[in-house]
C-alpha positions as CSV (number, residue, x, y, z in Angstrom):
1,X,20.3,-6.1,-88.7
2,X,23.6,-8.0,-88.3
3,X,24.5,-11.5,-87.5
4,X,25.2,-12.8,-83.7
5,X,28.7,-11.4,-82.6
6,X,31.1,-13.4,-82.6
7,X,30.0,-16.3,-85.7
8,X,32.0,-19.4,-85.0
9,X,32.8,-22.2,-87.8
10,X,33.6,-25.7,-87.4
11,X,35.6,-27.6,-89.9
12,X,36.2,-31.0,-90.5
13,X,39.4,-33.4,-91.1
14,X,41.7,-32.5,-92.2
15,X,41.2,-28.6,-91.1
16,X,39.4,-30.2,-87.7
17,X,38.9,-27.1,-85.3
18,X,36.0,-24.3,-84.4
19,X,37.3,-20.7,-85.1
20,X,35.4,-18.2,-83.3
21,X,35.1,-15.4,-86.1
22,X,34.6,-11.6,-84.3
23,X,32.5,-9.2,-86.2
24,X,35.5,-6.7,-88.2
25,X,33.4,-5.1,-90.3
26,X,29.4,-3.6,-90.2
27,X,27.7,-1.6,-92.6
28,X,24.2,-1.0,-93.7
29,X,24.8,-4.2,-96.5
30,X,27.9,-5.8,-95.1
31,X,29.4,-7.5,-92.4
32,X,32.5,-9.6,-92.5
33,X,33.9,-11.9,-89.5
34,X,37.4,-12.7,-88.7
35,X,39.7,-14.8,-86.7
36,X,42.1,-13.1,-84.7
37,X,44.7,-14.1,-87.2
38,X,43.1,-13.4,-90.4
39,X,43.4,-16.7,-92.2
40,X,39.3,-17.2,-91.8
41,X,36.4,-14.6,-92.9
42,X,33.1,-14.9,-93.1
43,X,30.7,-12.2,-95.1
44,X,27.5,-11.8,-95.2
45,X,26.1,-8.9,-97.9
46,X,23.1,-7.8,-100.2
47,X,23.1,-5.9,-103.3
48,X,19.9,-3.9,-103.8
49,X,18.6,-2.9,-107.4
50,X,16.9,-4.7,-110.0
51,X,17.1,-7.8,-108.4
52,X,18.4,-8.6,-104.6
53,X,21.6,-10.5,-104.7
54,X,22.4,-11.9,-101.0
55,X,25.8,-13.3,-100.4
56,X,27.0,-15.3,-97.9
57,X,31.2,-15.9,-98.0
58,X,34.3,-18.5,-96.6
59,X,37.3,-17.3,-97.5
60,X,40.1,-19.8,-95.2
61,X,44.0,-19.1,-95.9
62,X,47.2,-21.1,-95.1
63,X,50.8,-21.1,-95.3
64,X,52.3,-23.8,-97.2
65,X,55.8,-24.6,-98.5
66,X,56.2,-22.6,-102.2
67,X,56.6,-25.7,-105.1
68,X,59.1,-24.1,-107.1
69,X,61.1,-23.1,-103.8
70,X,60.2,-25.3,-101.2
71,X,62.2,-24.0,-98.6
72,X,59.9,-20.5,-99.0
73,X,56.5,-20.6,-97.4
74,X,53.9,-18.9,-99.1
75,X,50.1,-17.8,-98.1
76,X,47.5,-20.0,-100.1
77,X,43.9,-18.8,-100.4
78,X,40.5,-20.4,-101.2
79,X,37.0,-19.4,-100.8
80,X,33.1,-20.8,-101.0
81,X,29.9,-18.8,-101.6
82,X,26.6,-19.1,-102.3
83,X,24.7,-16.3,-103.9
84,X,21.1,-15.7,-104.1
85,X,19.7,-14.1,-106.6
86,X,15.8,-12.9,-106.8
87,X,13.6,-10.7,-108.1
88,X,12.0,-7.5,-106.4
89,X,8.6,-9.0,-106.6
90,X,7.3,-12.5,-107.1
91,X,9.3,-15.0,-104.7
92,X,8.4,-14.4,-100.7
93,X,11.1,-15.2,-98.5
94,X,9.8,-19.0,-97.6
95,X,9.6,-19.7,-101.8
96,X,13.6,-18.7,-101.8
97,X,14.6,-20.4,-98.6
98,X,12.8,-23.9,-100.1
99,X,14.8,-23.4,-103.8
100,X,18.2,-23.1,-101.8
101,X,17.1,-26.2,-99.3
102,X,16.7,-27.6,-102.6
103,X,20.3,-27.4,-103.7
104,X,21.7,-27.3,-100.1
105,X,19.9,-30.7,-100.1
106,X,21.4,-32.0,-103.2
107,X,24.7,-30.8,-102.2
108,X,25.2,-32.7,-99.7
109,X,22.9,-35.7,-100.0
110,X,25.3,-39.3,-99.8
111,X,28.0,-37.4,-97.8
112,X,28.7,-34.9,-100.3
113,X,28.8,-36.9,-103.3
114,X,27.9,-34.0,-105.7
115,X,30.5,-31.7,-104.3
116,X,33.2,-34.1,-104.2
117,X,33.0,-35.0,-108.1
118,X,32.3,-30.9,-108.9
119,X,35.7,-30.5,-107.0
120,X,37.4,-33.7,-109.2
121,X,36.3,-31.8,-112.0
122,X,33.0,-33.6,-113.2
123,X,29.7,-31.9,-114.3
């Protein structure tokens, strides 16, 4: 079963917009949504084996001036995932869904704190 068609996400300054983000892709582990000019996907997947592995994806793209020849533009990518990993047996879908509340939680508790030193570099 897929996610709603179209997914929408809203970003803050300095980025500040919603992108509506059209289903592209649909397969029996995969989905991927777009916007109509590629610079923002979504994805959404499982991986089935020994363990389940389910992914969810932000890939965002811009064009910015090239800093050896600023007079070229050039595309620039980034993206930001979470994965979750769990066994066949032994954690029901409630257990999961509390352990990554847990580290949304922490992630964002005092307006990101965490996040903003892991991107500054700390651990």
């Amino acid at each position: 079963m897929s996610f709603a068609d179209p997914q929408s996400v809203t970003f803050p300054a300095p980025l500040a917009g919603t992108i509506s983000l059209p289903r592209v892709v649909s397969g029996a582990y995969r989905s991927e949504y777009s916007s109509s000019d590629g610079l923002v996907t979504l994805t959404a997947s499982s991986q089935n084996g020994k363990r389940t592995r389910r992914m969810l994806r932000l890939d965002h793209a811009k064009v910015s001036a090239d800093l050896f020849v600023p007079a070229t533009n050039v595309k620039q990518t980034m993206s930001t995932y979470v994965v979750i990993d769990v066994p066949n047996v032994g954690y029901s879908n409630a257990e999961a869904l509390a352990v990554y509340t847990g580290l949304k939680t922490a992630m964002t508790a005092s307006t990101d704190a965490l996040i903003t030193k892991l991107l500054g570099g700390e651990s």
